[in-house]
C-alpha positions, -999 to +999 in steps of 0.1 A: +417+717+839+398+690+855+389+661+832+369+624+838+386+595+816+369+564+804+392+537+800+375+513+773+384+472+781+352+454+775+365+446+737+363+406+723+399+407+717+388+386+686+423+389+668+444+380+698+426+349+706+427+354+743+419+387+762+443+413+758+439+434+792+456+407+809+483+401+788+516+410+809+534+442+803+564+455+825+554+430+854+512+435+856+489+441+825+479+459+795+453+475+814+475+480+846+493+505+824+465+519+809+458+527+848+489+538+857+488+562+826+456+582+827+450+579+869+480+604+867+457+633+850+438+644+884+409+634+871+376+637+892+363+605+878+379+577+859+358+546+845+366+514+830+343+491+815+347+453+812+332+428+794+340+393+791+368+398+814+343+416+840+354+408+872+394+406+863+391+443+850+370+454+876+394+442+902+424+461+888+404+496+880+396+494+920+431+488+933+436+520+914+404+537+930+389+536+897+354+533+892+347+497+869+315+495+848+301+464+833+292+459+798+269+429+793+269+428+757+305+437+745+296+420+711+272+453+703+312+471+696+330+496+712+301+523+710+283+504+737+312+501+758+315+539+754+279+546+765+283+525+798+313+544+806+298+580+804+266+571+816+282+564+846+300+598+847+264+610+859+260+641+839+291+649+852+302+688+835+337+678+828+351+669+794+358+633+790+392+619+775+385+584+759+408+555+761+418+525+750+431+500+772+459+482+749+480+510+739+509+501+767+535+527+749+512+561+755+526+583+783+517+602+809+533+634+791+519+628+761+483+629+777+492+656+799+498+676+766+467+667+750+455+679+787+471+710+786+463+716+747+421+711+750+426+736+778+440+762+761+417+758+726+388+753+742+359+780+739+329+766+741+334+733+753+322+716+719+362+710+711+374+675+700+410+666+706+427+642+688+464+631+689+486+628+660+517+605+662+550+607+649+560+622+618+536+604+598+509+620+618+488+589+625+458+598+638+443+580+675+437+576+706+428+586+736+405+618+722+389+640+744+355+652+736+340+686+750+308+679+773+285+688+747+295+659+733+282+632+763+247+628+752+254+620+713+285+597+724+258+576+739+236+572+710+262+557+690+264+524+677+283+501+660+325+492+666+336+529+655+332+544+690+337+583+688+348+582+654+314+585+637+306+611+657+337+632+646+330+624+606+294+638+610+279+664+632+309+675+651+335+675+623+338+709+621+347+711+660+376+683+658+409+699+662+442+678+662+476+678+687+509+662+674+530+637+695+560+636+680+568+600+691+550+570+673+536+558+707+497+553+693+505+518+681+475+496+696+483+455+702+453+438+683+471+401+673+497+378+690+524+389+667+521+426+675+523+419+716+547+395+708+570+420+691+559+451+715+564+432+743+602+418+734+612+457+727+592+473+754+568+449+778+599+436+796+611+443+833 
């Protein structure tokens, strides 16, 4: 099943005090990996929108052959960072899996899972897809939203992103896929890099 990704990296990175898609991980950056991750899906398009760290983002989503997307007004929350990057998918027919560029411990079998799963449970192409991790069954990201789905993800306002949407008018169409390794852990201060990185950032 073909599939565009949005990779979302405009975000203030308030917390961390300093941007977090260029903190290292495994020899390059948080966002590198993100890259490395989701490029492996064979997806017709991939996006990734910056913000403050514009033209450092955009450089790495090219040496991928991604496609980078500026957002001018990052402080507006994540929902505006989401609009940018499907507006650039240009109406594109494809479902779109939404990322998040500072989870460095996702895998590519993981999201070729959630792939394969949204593939075989989709009917009408109004399913939601959202992982579950480890035995607590935390709820996360990346989510992949049916088509239908493009238009209203662009309305949205506000820091929630996609998750408003799937409280309201498309709750009913939100089905869940378990990971059964805690690997959704995001890095929002200096303390959880610090401690991700020393188990799992190193060469």
């Amino acid at each position: 099943m073909d599939i565009d990704v949005v990779i979302l990296a405009a975000g203030l990175s308030r917390r961390m005090g300093t941007s977090k898609i260029l903190l290292p991980w495994r020899g390059r950056t948080l966002l590198d990996a993100a890259c490395e991750v989701y490029g492996d899906l064979g997806g017709n398009k991939i996006v990734v929108t910056g913000g403050e760290q514009a033209t450092e983002a955009a450089q790495i989503a090219n040496s991928w052959g991604f496609t980078a997307v500026y957002n001018e007004a990052p402080e507006r929350g994540q929902s505006s960072s989401l609009a940018k990057g499907i507006a650039a998918l240009a109406n594109s027919p494809r479902p779109v899996l939404c990322a998040v560029a500072d989870q460095p411990l996702i895998t590519q079998e993981a999201v070729r899972k959630m792939q394969k799963g949204y593939s075989v449970l989709n009917q009408d192409d109004k399913l939601i897809l959202c992982p579950l991790y480890g035995h607590n069954k935390e709820r996360g990201n990346p989510v992949i939203f049916g088509p239908v789905w493009k238009d209203a993800l662009q309305q949205l306002v506000g820091d929630e992103g996609g998750r408003r949407l799937m409280r309201g008018e498309a709750k009913d169409f939100v089905q869940f896929i378990e990971i059964s390794e805690p690997i959704g852990v995001d890095v929002d201060t200096p303390f959880e890099y610090e401690q991700l990185y020393n188990r799992r950032g190193k060469i």
